[in-house]
N, C-alpha and C positions, 0 to 999 in steps of 0.2 A: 352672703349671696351677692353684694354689692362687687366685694372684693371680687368674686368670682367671674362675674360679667365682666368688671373692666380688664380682665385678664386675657379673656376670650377677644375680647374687642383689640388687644395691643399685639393676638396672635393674628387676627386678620388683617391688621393696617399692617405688619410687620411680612406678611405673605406680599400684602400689596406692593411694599417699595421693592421687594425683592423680586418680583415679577418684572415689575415697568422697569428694574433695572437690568433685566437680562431684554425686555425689547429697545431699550432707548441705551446702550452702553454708549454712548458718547455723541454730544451735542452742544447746543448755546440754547442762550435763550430766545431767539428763533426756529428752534429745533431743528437748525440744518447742523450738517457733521460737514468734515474737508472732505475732498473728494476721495471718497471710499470704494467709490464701484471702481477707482483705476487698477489693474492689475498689480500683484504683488513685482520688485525690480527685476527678480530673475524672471517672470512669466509674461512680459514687455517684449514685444517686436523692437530690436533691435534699430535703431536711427540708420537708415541707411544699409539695414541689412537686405534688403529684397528693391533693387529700384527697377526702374522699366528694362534696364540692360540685363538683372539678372534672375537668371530661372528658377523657379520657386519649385519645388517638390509638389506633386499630385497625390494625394491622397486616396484610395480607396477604398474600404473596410465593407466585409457583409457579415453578418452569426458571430459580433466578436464581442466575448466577457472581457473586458479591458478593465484591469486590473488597477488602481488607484490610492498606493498605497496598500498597506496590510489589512485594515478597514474599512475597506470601500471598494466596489466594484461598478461597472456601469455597463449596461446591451447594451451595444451598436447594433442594431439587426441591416441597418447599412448608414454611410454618408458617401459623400463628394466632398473634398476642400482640399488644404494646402497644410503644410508643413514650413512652419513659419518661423527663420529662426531667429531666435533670441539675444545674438552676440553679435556684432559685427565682423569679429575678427575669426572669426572658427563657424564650420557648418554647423544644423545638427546632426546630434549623436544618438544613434539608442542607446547608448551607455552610459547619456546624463541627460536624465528627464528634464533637468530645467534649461537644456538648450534648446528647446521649440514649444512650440504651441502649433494643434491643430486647429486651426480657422475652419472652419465645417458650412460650407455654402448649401447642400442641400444634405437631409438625410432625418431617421429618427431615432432615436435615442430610449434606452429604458431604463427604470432606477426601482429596484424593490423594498415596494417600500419598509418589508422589514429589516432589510439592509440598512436604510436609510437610521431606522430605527437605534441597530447594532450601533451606528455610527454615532451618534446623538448621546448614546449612552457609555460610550468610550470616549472617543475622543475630543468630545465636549464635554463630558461629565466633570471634570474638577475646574470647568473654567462657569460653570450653572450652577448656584443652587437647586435647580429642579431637576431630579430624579426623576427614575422610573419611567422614563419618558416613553410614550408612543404614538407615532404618527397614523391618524389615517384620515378618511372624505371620498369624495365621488366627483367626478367631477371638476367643476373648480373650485368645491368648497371642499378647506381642508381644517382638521380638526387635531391641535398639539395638546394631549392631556401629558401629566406629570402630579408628582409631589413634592412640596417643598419641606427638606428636613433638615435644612438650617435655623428651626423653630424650634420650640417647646414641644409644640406636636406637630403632626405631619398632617399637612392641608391638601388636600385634594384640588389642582388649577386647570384651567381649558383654556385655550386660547384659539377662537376661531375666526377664520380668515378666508377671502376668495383671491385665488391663485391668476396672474396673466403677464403674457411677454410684455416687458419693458425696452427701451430703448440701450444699446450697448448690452444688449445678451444678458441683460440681465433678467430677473424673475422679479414681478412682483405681487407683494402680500399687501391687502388691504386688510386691516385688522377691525373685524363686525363686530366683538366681542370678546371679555375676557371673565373670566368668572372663578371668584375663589370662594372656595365651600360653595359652589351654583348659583352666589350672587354678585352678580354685575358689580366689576371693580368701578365703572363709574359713578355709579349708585353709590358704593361706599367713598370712596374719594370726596365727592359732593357733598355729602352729610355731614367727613368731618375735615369740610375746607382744606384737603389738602393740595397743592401747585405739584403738576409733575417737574417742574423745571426747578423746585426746588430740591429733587431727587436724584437728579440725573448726573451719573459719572461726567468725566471733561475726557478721559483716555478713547482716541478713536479706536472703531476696530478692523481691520480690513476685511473689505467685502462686506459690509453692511452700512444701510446712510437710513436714515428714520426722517421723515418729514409728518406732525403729526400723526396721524390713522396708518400713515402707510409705510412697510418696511420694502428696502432691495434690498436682495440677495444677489451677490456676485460670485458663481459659484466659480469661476478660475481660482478666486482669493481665497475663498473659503476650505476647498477639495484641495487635497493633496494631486500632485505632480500623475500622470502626464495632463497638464493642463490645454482644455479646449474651450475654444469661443465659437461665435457664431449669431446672427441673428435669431433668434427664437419666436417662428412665427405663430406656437399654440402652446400650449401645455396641460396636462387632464391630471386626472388622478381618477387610474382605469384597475383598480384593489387586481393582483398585487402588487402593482405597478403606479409608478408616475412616470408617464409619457411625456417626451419634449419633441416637438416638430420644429426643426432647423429648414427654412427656407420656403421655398413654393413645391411641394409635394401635394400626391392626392393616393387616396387610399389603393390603385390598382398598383403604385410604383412598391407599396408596400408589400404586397401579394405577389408582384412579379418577384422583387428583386429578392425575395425571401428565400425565392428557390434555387438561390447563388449558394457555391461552396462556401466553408467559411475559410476570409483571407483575411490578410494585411496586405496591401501593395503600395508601393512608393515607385513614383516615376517624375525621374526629370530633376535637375537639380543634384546636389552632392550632399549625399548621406556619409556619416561614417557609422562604423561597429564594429568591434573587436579593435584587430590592428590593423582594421583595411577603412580607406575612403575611397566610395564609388561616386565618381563624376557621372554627369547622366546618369544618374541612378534609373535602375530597373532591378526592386528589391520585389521576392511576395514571399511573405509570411503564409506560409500554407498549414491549415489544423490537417496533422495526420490522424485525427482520432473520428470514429463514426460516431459523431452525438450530435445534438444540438447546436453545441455555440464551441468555438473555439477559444479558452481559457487561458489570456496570455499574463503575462507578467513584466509589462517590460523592464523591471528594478531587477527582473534574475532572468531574462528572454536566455542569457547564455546556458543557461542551467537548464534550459529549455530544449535548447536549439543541438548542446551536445546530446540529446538523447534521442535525436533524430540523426536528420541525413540532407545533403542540400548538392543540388546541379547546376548547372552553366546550360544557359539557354540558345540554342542557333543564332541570337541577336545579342549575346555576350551580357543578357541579363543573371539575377541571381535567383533561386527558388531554395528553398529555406522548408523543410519540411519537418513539423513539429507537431510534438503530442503536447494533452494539456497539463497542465501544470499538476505533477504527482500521476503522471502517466508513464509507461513501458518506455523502456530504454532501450536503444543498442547496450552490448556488452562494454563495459566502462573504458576508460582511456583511449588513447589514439594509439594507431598501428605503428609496433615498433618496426626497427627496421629488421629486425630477426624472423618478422613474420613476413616484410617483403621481401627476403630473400630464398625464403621456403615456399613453394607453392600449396605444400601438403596440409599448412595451416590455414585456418579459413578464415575469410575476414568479416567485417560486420555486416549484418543481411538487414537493409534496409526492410523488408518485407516482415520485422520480429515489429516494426512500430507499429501500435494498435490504441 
């Protein structure tokens, strides 16, 4: 029996380090990290890429599933910001996510949270011992269960926390509670004198800094490309959803602007895509599809973009006219020149994108 208790007992200290070592992955013995919340280099406003002399791109986006990577998606239902780029020496590109960043001054934002979920369980799953993972809370209390099966047995952990904007866009976690098998890791800690700082990894990790209780989260660093920043003036957790309010917004701007098409639009400033760079840009990404949100991808926009159809505007703008991603195409290829020399052959009918 003896044997058997202190077995149990070296499964639950053993949950424990592995815990506090997925919240504390790198620090001192102060518990501060280097500066963590800085952007990743490629996700960095450029030194001198935007100065008072030069025009920054204008942002506009309403109903847009922005695509983030293969696991991960995030609503715009709208913003206002800029397109911010990344390199001093080249615009940006839609054709290389890590040349901008959108700065987002006002707008709101939506993350489901079982997306969010999807993503915890992929694309951090071999960098966690903790499994199984699912997010959820109300509110600003949010609630991370999991199992840990880098054990003998698998231990059932919680980790609960209240959610609020941080300084530099970031998020932050004040951690109320953690509990493995449903007893307070402090409690156990306590009992068998153990120092978290005698646990704790030295490798930083980008987009996260731990000061005691409290975790940021830097989600530029953290989320895969097209990277956005912003001031974060609320953030909920509204099932099934976590909502993020970017700026000084109030809930009619949400109700209005909701009843906007859904678009992309770029104005001002010099975009490139494809083989073309527009100066003065006046780009809009239009959803040709009737649904809710418009489904972009910007890592395959092209793949997108040839299954539509796009015009030239009376002020020499572009309009981009696009189904969502795994939507009706025009008839494949481009028109040879055998079919513009025949009238009797017909060419692609804009009017088949649905």
């Amino acid at each position: 029996m003896n044997s058997r208790r202190y077995a149990i007992a070296a499964a639950v200290l053993a949950a424990v380090l592995f815990l506090v070592w997925i919240l504390r992955p790198a620090g001192s013995k102060d518990g501060h990290q280097a500066a963590s919340h800085d952007l990743p280099d490629a996700a960095k406003p450029a030194a001198g890429a935007a100065s008072p002399n030069d025009a920054l791109t204008t942002v506009y986006a309403h109903n847009l599933e922005l695509r983030k990577g293969p696991e991960f998606r995030i609503y715009i239902r709208w913003l206002r910001g800029e397109m911010v780029p990344t390199r001093k020496d080249r615009p940006p590109s839609l054709d290389d996510e890590e040349s901008f960043v959108f700065h987002i001054d006002r707008g709101l934002i939506h993350a489901n949270l079982g997306d969010i979920t999807t993503y915890l369980n992929s694309a951090m799953a071999s960098r966690s011992p903790l499994k199984n993972m699912k997010l959820t809370g109300e509110g600003q209390q949010m609630k991370l269960s999991g199992t840990m099966h880098k054990l003998l047995v698998p231990l059932p952990v919680e980790v609960l926390g209240t959610l609020s904007p941080a300084p530099n866009g970031r998020i932050h976690l004040q951690v109320t509670k953690i509990s493995v098998l449903k007893m307070p890791v402090k409690g156990l800690l306590g009992g068998l004198k153990v120092e978290i700082d005698d646990i704790i990894g030295k490798d930083p990790v980008a987009g996260v800094e731990v000061k005691d209780n409290d975790i940021y989260l830097d989600t530029t660093a953290l989320l895969p490309p097209p990277h956005i920043r912003g001031q974060i003036s609320a953030i909920a957790l509204q099932a099934p959803d976590a909502v993020v309010t970017y700026g000084s917004t109030t809930p009619q701007d949400d109700e209005e602007l909701a009843q906007w098409h859904n678009f992309l639009r770029l104005r001002g400033g010099t975009v490139g895509f494809g083989k073309l760079v527009m100066h003065d840009a006046d780009l809009t990404l239009i959803d040709a599809s009737d649904d809710t949100w418009f489904d972009l991808d910007l890592m395959k926009y092209r793949e997108q973009l040839v299954k539509g159809y796009s015009r030239m505007t009376p002020e020499n703008g572009l309009e981009m006219f696009m189904p969502d991603v795994g939507g009706k195409a025009l008839p494949p290829g481009s028109v040879s020149l055998d079919t513009l020399r025949d009238k009797k052959k017909p060419l692609p009918n804009p009017a088949l994108v649905k």
